[in-house]
C-alpha positions as CSV (number, residue, x, y, z in Angstrom):
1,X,-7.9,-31.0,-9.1
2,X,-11.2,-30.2,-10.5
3,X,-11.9,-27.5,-13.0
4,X,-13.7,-25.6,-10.5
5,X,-11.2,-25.7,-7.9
6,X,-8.5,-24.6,-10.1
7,X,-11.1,-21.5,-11.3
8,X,-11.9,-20.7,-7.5
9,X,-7.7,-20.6,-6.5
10,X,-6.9,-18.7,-9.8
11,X,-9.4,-15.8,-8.5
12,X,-8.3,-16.0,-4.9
13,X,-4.7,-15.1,-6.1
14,X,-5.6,-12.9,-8.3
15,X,-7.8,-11.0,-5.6
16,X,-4.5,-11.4,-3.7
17,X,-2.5,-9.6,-6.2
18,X,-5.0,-6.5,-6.6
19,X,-5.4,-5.9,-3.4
20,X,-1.4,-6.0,-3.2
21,X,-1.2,-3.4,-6.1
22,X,-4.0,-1.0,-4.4
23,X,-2.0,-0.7,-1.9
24,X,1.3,0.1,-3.3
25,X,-0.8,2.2,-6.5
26,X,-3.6,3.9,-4.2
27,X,-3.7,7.1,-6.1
28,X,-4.6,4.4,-9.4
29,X,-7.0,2.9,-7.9
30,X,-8.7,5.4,-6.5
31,X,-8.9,7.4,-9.9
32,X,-10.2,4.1,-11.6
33,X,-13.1,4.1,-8.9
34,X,-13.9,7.7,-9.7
35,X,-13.9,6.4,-13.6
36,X,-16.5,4.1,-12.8
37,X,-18.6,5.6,-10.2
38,X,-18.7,8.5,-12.8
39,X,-19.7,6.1,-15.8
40,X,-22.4,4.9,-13.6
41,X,-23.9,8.0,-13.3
42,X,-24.1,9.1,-16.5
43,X,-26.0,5.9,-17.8
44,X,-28.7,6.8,-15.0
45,X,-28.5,10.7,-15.9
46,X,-28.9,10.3,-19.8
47,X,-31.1,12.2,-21.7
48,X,-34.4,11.0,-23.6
49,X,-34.7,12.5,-27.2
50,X,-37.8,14.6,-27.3
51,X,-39.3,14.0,-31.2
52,X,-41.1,17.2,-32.8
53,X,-44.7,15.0,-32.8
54,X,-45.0,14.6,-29.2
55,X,-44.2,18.4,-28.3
56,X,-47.2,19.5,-30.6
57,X,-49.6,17.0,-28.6
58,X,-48.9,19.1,-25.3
């Protein structure tokens, strides 16, 4: 068994066993997708810090 066979069956049940656990722990998963939609959004929304010198050149 190659390296890379052992990798690519070490995923595929550990895909399995999520997908097992979302199912029986929807409300879980559903708040962790929240979590991260939300983090995403507020690296796109963040704020660029506005320096004193470049408000007197306007």
């Amino acid at each position: 068994m190659t390296f890379s066979f052992a990798l690519k069956t070490l995923f595929e049940l550990a895909l399995v066993v999520a997908v097992f656990w979302g199912i029986f722990h929807e409300d879980r998963l559903i708040a962790f997708e929240k979590r991260i939609i939300s983090t995403i959004r507020r690296r796109r929304l963040r704020l660029v810090k506005c320096t004193v010198k470049a408000l007197e050149n306007i």
